[in-house]
N, C-alpha and C positions, 0 to 999 in steps of 0.2 A: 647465867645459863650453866649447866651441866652436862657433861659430853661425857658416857662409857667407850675409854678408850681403851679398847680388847687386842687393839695390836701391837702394842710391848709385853714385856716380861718383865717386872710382874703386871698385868693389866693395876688400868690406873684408872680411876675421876679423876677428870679437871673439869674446874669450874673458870668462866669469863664472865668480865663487863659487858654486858650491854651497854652500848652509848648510840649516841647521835639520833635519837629516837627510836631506836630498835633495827638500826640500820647498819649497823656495825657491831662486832665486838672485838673484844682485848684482854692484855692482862689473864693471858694463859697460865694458870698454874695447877699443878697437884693437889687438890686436897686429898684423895684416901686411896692409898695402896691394897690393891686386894691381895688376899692368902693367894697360896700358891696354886695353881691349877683354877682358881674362883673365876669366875665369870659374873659380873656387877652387869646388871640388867634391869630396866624398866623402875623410872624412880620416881618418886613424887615429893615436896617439901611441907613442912605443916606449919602451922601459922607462928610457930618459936624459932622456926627456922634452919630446921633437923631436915635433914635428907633422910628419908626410906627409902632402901636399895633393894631389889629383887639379888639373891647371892647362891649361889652355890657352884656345882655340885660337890658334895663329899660330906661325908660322915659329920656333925656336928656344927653345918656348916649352912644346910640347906634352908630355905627360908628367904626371910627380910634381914637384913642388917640396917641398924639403924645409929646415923652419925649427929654431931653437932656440927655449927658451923665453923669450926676449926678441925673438922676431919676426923675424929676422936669419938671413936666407937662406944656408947652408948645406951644400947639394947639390940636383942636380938628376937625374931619371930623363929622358931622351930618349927619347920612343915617337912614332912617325909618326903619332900621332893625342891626342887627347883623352883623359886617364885620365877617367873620371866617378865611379868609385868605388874603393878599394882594401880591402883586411886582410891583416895577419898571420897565418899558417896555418903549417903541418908541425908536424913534429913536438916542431922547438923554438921555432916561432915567430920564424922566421928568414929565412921563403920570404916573400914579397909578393907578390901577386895582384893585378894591375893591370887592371882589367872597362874596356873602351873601346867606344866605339860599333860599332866590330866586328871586334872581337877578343879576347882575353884574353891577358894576360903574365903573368910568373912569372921570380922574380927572389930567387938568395939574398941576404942582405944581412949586414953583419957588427952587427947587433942584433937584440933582441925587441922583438918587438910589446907590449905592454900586456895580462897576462891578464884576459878575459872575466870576468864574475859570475855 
């Protein structure tokens, strides 16, 4: 599981274990430091196992950030604004929906999303 934790400085992801059948978790730790002033928002994982981050605001910054599973930045989406939330949608789970404070993007990409339950 993946928690945006916006109440430290520098805000951070952590990610935890799920255990005991979804009944608990554990095993708190850091994966990705955001830039300074970033706010990490609204994220989704894709079937390799990469986190897409909603990131911004600021200049060069605004968009998706996109990590591995070791925390380690990866790619970036450029949108002229703040992503605030994202998901994997079509047909194959291959389109990305970028929701911004006032717009919407869409975007094919060369993976899947993570299927739903």
């Amino acid at each position: 599981m993946y928690l945006a934790d916006n109440g430290p400085t520098p805000k951070v992801i952590r990610a935890y274990d799920v255990v005991d059948d979804g009944t608990r978790i554990t095993n708190s730790r850091v994966v990705v430091t955001c830039d300074p002033g970033v706010i990490a928002d609204g994220f989704r994982c894709d079937i390799d196992g990469n986190l897409w981050c909603g990131w911004g605001p600021g200049e060069n910054l605004d968009g998706v950030m996109v990590f591995n599973r070791d925390g380690k930045r990866i790619g970036r989406i450029a949108l002229p604004e703040r992503a605030a939330n994202l998901c994997f949608g079509g047909r194959d789970r291959n389109r990305l929906f970028m929701a911004a404070g006032h717009s919407l993007y869409s975007l094919f990409v060369r993976t899947q999303g993570v299927a739903g339950r």
